[in-house]
C-alpha positions in Angstrom: -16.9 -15.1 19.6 -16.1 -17.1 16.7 -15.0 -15.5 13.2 -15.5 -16.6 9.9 -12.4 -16.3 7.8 -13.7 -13.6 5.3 -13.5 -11.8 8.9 -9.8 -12.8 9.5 -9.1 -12.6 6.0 -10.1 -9.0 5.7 -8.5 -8.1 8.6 -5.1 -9.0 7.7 -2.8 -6.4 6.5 -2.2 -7.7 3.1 -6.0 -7.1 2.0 -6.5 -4.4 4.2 -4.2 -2.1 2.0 -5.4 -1.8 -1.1 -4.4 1.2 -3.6 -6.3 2.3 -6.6 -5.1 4.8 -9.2 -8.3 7.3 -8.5 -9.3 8.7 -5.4 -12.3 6.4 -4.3 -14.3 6.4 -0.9 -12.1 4.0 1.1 -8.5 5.7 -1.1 -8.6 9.4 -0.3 -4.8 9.8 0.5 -2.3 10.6 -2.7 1.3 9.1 -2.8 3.7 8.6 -4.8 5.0 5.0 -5.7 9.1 5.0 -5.0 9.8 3.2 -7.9 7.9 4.6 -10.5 6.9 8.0 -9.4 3.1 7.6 -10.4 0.9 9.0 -8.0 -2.0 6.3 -6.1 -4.6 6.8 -3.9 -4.2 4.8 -0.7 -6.4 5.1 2.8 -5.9 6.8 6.4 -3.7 4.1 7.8 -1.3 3.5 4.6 -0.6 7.0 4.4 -0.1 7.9 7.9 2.5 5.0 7.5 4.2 6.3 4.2 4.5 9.7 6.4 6.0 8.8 9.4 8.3 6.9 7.6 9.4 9.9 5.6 9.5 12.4 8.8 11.8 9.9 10.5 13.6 10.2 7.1 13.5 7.1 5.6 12.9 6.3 2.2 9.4 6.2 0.7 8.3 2.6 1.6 5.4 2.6 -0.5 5.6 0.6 -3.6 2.6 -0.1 -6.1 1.6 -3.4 -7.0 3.4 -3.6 -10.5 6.5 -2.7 -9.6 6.6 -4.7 -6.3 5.8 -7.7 -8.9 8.5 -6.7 -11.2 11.1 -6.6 -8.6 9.9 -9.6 -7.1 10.4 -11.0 -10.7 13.3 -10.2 -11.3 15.0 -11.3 -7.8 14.4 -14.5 -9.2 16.4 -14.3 -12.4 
């Protein structure tokens, strides 16, 4: 069975995770960015992923997309 790439595309993990600012139907899980502190709503699989992480005790690993794009910014200055 052959896919199209919209199929491949939204399979991949870096469109699968999407957060949004309100709860929507996909985004019912809260968390809190580690760099900024806001809160964003992300789905099942990202939060289950945030919370393991923080059981095993890591730091938060989730990071929203603004402040993944400053830091990304200013790695390069």
């Amino acid at each position: 069975m052959t896919k199209v790439k919209e199929e491949l595309d939204a399979s991949r993990a870096e469109t699968a995770m999407q957060a949004s600012s309100y709860p929507t139907e996909r985004n019912q899980f809260d968390v809190y960015c580690d760099m900024c502190g806001e809160v964003f709503f992300v789905d099942e699989l990202t939060f289950e992923k945030v919370s393991e992480a923080l059981r095993e005790g890591f730091d938060n690993p989730f990071v929203c997309d603004d402040c993944r794009g400053e830091f990304d910014e200013a790695a390069y200055l």
